[in-house]
Backbone as CSV, one residue per row, in Angstrom:
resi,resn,N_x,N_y,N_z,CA_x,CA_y,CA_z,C_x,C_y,C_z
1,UNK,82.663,56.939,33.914,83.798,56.088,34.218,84.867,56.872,34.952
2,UNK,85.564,55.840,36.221,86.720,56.637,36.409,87.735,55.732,36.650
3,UNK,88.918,56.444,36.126,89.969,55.349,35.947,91.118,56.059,37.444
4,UNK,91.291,54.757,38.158,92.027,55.286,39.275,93.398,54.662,39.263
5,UNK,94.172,55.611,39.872,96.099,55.053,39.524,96.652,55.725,40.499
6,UNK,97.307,54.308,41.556,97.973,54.453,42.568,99.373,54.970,42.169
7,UNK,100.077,55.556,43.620,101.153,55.391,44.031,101.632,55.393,45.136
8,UNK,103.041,55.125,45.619,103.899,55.633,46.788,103.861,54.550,47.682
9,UNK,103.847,52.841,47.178,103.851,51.894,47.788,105.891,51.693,47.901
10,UNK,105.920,50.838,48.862,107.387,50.576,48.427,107.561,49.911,49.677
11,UNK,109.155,49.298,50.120,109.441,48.810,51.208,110.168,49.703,52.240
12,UNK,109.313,49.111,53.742,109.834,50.359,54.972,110.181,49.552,55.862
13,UNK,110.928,49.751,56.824,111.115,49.074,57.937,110.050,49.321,58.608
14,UNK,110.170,48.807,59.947,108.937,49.019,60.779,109.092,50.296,61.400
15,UNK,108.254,50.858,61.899,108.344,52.212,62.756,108.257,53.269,61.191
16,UNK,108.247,53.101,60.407,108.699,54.171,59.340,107.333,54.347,58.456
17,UNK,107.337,55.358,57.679,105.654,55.768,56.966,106.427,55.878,55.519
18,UNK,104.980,55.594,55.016,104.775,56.053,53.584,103.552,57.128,53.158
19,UNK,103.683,57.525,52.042,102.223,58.247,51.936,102.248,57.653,50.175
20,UNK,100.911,57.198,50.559,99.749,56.403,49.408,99.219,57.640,48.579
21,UNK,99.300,57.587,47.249,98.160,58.840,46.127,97.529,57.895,45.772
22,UNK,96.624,58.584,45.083,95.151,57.379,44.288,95.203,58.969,43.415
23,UNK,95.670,58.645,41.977,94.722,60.284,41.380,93.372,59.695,40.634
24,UNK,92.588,60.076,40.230,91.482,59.556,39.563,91.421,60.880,38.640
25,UNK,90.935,60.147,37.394,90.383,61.063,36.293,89.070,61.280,36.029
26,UNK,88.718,62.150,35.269,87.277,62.292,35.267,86.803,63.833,36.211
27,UNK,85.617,64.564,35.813,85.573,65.664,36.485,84.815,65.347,37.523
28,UNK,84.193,63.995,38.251,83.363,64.050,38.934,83.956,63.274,40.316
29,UNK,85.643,63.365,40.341,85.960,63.039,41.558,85.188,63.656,42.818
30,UNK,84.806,64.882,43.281,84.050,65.251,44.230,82.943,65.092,44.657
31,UNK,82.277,63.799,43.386,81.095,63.199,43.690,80.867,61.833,44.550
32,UNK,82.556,61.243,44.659,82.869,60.036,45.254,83.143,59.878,46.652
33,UNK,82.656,58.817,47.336,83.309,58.683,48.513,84.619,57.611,47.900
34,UNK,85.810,58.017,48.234,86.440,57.503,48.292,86.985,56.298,49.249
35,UNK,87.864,55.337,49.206,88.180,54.205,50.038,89.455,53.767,49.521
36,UNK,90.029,53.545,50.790,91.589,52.427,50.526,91.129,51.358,51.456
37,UNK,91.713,50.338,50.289,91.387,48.692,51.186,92.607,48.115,50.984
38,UNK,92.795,46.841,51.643,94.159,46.448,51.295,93.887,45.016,51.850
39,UNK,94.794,43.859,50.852,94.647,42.820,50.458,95.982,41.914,50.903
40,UNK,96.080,40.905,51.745,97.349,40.438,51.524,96.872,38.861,51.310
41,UNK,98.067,38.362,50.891,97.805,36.708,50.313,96.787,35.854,51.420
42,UNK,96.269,35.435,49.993,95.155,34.259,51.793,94.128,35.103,52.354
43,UNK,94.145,36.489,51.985,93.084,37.420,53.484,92.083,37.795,52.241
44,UNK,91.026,38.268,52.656,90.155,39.116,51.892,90.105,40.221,52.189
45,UNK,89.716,40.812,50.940,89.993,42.382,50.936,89.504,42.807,52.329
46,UNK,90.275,43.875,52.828,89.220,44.728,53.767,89.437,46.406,53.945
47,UNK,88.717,46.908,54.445,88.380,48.318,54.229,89.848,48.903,55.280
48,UNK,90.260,50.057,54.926,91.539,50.687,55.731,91.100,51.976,56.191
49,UNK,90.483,52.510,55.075,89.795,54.130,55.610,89.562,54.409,54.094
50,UNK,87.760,55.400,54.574,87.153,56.191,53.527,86.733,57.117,53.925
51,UNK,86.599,57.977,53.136,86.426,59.748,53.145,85.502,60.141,52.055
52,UNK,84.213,60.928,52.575,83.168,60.893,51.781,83.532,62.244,50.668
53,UNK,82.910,62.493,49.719,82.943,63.820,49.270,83.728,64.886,49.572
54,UNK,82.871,65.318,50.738,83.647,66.879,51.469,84.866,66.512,52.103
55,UNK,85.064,64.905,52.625,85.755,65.028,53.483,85.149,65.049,54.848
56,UNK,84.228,65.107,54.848,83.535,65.253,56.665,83.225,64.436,57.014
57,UNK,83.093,62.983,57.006,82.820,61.771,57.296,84.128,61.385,56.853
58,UNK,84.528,60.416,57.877,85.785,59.944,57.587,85.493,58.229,58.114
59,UNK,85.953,57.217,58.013,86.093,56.248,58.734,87.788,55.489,58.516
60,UNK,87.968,54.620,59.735,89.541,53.894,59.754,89.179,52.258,60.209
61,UNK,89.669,51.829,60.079,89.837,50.286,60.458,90.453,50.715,62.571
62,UNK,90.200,49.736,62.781,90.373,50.167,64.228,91.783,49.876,64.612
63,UNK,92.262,49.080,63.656,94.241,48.551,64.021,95.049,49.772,63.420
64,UNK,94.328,50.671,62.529,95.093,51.680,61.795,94.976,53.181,62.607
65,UNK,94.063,53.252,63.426,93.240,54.600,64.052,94.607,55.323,64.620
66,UNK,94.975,56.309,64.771,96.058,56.862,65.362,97.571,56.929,64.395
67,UNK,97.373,56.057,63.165,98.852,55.891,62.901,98.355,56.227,61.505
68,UNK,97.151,56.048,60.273,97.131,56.606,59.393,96.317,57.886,58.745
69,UNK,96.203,58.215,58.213,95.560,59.779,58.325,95.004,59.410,56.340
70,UNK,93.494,59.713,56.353,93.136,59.525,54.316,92.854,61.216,54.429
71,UNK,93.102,61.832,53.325,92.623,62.789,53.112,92.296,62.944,51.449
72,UNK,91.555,64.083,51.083,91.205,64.353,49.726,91.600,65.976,49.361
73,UNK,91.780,65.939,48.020,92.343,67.011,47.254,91.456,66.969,46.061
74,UNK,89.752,67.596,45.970,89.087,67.602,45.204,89.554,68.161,44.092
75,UNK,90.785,69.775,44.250,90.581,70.320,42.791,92.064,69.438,42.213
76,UNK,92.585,68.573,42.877,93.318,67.557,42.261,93.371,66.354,41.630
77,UNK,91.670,65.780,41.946,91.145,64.565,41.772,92.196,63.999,42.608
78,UNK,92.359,63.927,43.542,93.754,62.931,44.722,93.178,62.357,45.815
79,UNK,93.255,61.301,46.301,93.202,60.781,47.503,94.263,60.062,48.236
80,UNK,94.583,60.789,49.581,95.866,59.992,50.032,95.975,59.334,51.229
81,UNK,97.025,58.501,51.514,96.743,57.954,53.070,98.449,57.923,53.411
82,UNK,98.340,58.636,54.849,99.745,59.358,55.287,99.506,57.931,56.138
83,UNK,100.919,57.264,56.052,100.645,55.767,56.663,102.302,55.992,57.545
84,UNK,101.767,56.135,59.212,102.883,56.532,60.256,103.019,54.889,61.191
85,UNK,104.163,54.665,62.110,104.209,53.877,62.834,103.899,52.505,61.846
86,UNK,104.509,52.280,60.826,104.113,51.312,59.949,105.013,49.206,60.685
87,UNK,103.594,48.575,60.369,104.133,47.378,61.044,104.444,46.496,60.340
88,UNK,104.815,45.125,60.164,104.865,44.235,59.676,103.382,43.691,59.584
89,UNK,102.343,43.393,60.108,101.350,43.316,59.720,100.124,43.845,58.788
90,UNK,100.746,45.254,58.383,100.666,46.467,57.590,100.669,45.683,55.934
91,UNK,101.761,45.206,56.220,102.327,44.621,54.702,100.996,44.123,54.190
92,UNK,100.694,45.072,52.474,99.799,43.982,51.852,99.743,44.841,50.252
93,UNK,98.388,44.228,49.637,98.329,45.584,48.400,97.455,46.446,48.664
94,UNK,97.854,47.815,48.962,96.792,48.438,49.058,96.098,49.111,47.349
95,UNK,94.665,49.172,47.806,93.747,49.375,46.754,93.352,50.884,47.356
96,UNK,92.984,51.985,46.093,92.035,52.208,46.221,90.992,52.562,45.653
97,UNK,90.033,53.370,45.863,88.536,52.338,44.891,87.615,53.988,45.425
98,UNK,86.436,54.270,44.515,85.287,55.120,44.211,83.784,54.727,44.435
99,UNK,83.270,55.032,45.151,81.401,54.726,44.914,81.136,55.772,44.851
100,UNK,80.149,56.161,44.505,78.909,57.313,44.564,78.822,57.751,46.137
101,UNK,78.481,58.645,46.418,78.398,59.026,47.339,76.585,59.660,48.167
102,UNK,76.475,58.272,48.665,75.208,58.475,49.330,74.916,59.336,50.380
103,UNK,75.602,59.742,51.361,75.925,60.708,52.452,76.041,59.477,53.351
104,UNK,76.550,58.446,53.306,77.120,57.395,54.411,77.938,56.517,54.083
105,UNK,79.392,56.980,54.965,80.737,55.840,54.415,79.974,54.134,54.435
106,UNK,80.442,53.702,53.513,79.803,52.394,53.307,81.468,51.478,53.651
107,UNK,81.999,50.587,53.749,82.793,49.995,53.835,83.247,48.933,53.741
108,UNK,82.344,48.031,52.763,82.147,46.892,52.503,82.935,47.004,50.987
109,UNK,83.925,46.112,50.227,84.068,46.247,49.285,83.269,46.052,47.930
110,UNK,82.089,45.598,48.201,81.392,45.175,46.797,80.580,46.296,46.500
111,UNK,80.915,47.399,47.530,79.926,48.704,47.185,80.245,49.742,46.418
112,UNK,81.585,49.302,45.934,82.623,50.413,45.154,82.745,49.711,43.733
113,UNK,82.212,50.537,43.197,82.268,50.503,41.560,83.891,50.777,40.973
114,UNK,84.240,51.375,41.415,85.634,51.388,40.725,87.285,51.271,41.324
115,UNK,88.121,50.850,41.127,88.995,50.274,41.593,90.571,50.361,41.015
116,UNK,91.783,50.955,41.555,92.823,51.175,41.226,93.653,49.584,40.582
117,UNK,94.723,49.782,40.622,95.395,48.265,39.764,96.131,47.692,41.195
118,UNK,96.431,49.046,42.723,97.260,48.390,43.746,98.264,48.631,43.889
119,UNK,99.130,49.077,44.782,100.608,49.319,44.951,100.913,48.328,46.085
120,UNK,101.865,47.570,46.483,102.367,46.803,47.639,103.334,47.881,48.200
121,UNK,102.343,47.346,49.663,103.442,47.794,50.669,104.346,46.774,51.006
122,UNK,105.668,46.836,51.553,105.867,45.933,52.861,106.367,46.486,54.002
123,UNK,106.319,45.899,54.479,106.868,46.355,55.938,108.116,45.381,56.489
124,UNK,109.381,45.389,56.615,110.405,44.438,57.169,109.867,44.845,58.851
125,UNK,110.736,43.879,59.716,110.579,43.707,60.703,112.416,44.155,61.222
């Protein structure tokens, strides 16, 4: 089991960043590919960026590419997402969530076994 617990959601104007933690417990964070997805009213979940194990496979959503950055901190159990140039369309809950790690970012949400509680962003305009 791993129990995952966000932070560092809050409200930004536009143009302005936040940075997202996910810590997870358990000693086998370095066995996970990790993922942040994010949810806003009415939409279905969708994938934002995941980072396998090492870190050497990375993937982003293609509206986020250039403006957010996921990285991992294995001997921290941490996963974070440095979120720059932030929009009003940005605004939602971001999740983030654990699978096993097959050696290929998967990015579909029903492939992740485990799942944080969510922090909201927003974004003013």
């Amino acid at each position: 089991q791993v129990q995952l617990v966000e932070s560092g959601g809050g409200l930004v104007q536009a143009g302005g960043s936040l940075r997202l933690s996910c810590a997870a417990s358990g000693r086998t964070f370095s066995t996970y590919t990790m993922g942040w997805f994010r949810q806003a009213p009415g939409k279905e979940r969708e994938a934002v960026a995941a980072i396998s194990r090492s870190g050497g496979n990375i993937y982003y959503r293609d509206s986020v590419k250039g403006r957010f950055t996921i990285s991992r901190d294995n001997a921290k159990n941490t996963v974070y997402l440095q979120m720059n140039s932030l929009k009003p369309e940005d605004t939602s809950v971001y999740y983030c969530a654990a699978k096993d790690d097959r050696g290929v970012i998967v990015v579909d949400p029903i492939a992740y076994d485990y799942w944080g509680q969510g922090t909201q962003v927003t974004v003013s305009s």
